[in-house]
N, C-alpha and C positions, 0 to 999 in steps of 0.2 A: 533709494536704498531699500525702503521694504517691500520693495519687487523684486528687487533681484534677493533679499533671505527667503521672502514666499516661494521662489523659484526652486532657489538651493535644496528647502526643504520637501518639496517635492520630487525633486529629484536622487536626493539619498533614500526614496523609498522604492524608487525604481528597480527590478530585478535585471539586471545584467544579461545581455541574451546565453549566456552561457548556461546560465540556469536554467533559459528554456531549454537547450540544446543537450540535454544531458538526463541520466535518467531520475534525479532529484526528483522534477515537477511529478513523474509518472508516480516513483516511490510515495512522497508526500501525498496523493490523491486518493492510493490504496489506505496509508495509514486515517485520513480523513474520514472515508466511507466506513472502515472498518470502526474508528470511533462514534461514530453519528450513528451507525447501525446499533451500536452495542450501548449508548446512552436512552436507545429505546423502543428493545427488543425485550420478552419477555425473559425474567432472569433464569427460565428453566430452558432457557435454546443456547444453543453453543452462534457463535460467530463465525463464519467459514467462509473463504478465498477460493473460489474455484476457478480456477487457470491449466490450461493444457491437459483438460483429465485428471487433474489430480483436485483433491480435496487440503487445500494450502495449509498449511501449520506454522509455517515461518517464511517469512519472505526478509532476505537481506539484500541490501543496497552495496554493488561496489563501484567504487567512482570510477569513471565518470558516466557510465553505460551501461552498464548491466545491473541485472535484477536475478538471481537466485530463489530459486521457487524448493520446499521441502514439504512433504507432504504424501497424501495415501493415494494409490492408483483404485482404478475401478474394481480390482483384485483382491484388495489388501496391500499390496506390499510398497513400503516403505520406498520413496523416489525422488529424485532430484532433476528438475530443470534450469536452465541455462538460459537466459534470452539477454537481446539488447532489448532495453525500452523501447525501442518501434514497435518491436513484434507483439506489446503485449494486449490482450484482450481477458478481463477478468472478469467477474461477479462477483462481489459481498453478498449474502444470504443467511439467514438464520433459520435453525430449523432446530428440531427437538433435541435435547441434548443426547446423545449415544449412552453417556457414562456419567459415573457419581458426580465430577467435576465439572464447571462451565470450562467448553474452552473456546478461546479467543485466538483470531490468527494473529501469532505477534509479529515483531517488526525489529530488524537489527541493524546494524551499519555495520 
């Protein structure tokens, strides 16, 4: 009997493959790095997502696949991307902060 609760409880910690399959693990990996970077980067650098040319500002999760990227083009101007989680390839980065406020790329559902 305390084989098979050791088992049970192993096994309710297991992630369901749908969780792989889906853009959650991608989303939760950006929000990760974005945290770990920003627990110990110096507090006068902004945190920044850079994905598809743009400098990220918001990244929102819609289930089950997609990822919404908001953010500045190399231009300035103010842009929106569209991806599935396959296609994504990003960068966390810190660097000087621009303006009076830190900012931090945040993260929505």
């Amino acid at each position: 009997m305390e084989y098979v609760n050791r088992i049970a409880s192993q096994l309710s910690s297991i992630k369901p493959i749908s969780h792989w399959l889906s853009g959650e693990a991608a989303f939760s990996a950006l929000k990760e790095a974005v945290d770990e970077l920003a627990s110990c980067a110096p507090e006068d650098h902004d945190i920044i997502v850079e994905a598809f040319d743009l400098s990220v500002r918001e990244i929102r999760y819609i289930e089950p696949h997609t990822l919404l990227f908001r953010g500045i083009d190399h231009q300035g101007n103010d842009s929106f991307v569209i991806c599935h989680y396959s296609q994504l390839l990003a960068c966390v980065v810190y660097m000087p902060k621009k303006g009076r406020e830190r900012i931090i790329t945040g993260f929505s559902r």
